[in-house]
C-alpha positions in Angstrom: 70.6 10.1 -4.3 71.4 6.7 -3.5 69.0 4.1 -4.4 68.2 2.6 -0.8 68.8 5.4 1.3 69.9 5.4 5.3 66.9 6.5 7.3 67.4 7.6 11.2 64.5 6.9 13.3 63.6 7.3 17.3 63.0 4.5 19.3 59.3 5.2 19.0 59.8 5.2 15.2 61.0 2.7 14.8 58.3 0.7 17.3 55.6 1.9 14.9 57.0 0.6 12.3 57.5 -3.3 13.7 53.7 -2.8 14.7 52.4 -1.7 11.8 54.1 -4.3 9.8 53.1 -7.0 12.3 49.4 -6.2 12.0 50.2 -7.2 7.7 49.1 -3.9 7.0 52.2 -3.2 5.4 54.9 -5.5 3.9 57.8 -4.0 5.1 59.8 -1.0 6.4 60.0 0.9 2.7 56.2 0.4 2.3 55.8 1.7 5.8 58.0 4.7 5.4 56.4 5.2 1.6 52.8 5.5 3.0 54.2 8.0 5.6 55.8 10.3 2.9 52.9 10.0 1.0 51.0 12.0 3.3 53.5 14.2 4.2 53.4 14.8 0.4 49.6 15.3 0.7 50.0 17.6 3.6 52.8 20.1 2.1 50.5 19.8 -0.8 47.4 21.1 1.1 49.6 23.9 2.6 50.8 25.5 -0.5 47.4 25.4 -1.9 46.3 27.2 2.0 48.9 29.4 1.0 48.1 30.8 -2.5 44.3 31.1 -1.4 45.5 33.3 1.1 47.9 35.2 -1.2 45.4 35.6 -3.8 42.5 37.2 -0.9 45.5 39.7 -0.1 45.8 40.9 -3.2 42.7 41.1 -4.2 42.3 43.2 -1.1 45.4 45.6 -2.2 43.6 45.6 -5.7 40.1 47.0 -3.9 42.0 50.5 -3.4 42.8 52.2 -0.9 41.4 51.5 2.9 38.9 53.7 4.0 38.0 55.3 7.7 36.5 52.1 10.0 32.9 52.5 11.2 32.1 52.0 14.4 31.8 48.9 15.2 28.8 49.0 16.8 27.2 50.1 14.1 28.5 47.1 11.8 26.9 44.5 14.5 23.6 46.7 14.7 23.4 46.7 11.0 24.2 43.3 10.3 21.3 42.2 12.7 18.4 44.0 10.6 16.7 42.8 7.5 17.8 43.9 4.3 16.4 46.7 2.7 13.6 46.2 -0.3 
């Protein structure tokens, strides 16, 4: 990859970007664009980490055996409303 890559932006894009380094915020258009890949960094991040949690609950619930004839449901609320046996 090049060192100073070409970057395509909308209109809009590219009005955020003045505006944000008009308020000093930012020192420039890299540092700008940086910040933004930084959280999209952060985000993807997040996702994959959604992801595995999600993977590892589904196998755990393929590990449990197999499934097993579903109550009635109304049962399950009616029981989950009463105090626990002692």
């Amino acid at each position: 990859m090049s060192r100073n890559p070409s970057v395509s932006m909308t209109r809009q894009q590219q009005d955020f970007v003045v505006r944000m380094v008009q308020t000093g915020r930012y020192k420039g258009v890299s540092e700008v664009v940086r910040a933004g890949l930084r959280l999209l960094e952060d985000r993807e991040d997040e996702r994959e980490a959604r992801l595995k949690a999600i993977e590892s609950l589904v196998q755990q619930g393929l590990d449990s055996g197999p499934a097993g004839p579903l109550e009635d449901v109304g049962s399950i609320i009616a029981a989950a409303g009463k105090e626990p046996e002692t």
